[in-house]
DRENVOKE-649398 format. One record per residue (C-alpha): residue in one letter; x, y, z; residue number from 1. Coordinates in nm, 2 decimals, padded with zeros to 4 digits. Example, Ala and Ser with C-alpha at 12.3 -4.5 7.8 and 13.67 -1.06 7.14 Angstrom:
 r      x      y      z   k
 A  01.23 -00.45  00.78   1
 S  01.37 -00.11  00.71   2
//
This chain:
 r      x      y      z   k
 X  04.61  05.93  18.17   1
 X  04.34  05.87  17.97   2
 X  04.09  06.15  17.84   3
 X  03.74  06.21  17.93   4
 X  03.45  06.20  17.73   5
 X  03.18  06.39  17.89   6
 X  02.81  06.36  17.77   7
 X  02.52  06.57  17.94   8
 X  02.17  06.53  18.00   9
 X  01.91  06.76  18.05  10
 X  01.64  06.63  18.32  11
 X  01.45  06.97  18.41  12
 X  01.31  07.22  18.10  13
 X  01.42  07.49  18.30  14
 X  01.81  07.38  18.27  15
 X  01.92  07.52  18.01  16
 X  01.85  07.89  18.10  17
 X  02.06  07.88  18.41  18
 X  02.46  07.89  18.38  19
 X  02.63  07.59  18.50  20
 X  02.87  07.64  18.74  21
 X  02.96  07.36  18.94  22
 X  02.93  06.99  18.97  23
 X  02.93  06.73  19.18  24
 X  02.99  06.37  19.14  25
 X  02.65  06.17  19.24  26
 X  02.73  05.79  19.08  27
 X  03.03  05.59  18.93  28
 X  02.97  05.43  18.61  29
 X  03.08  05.02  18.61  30
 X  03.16  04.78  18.33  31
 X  02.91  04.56  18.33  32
 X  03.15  04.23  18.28  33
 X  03.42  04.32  18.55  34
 X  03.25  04.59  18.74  35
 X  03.58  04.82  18.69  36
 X  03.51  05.17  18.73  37
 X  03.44  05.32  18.40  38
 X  03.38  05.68  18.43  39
 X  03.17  05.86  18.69  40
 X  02.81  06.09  18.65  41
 X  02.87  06.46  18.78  42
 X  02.52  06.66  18.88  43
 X  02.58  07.07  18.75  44
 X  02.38  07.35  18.98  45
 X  02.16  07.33  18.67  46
 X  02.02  07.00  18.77  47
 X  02.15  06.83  18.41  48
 X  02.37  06.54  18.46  49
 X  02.70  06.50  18.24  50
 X  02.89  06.16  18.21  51
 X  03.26  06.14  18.25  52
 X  03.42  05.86  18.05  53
 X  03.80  05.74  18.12  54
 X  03.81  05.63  17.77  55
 X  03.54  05.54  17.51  56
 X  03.20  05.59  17.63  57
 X  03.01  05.21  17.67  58
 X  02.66  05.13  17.56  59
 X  02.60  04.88  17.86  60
 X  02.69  04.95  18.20  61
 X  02.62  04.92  18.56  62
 X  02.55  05.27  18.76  63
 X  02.64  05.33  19.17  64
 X  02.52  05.61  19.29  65
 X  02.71  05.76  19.62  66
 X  02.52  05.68  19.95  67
//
């Protein structure tokens, strides 16, 4: 199994004071080329987002966000 690189994002000012304590997935992350499923993008009670690689993280990529 291959490890997770996880990379968050902070998308309200008032994030970072509250204590993250659980995500949910919200969008897969797709190779561009292939459209393989490349790692997925989890939403924390904080409102930030975090990316979840399954290997290195890409610089191009397509996103899919759940219906």
């Amino acid at each position: 199994m291959s490890a997770m690189n996880m990379q968050t994002n902070e998308h309200r000012a008032s994030a970072s004071s509250a204590t993250r304590l659980e995500a949910r997935p919200i969008a897969r992350l797709r190779n561009k080329d292939n459209g393989n499923v490349i790692g997925l993008i989890y939403e924390w009670n904080t409102g930030e987002t975090q990316a979840a690689w399954f290997g290195k993280a890409e610089r191009t990529f397509l996103i899919e966000e759940f219906g």
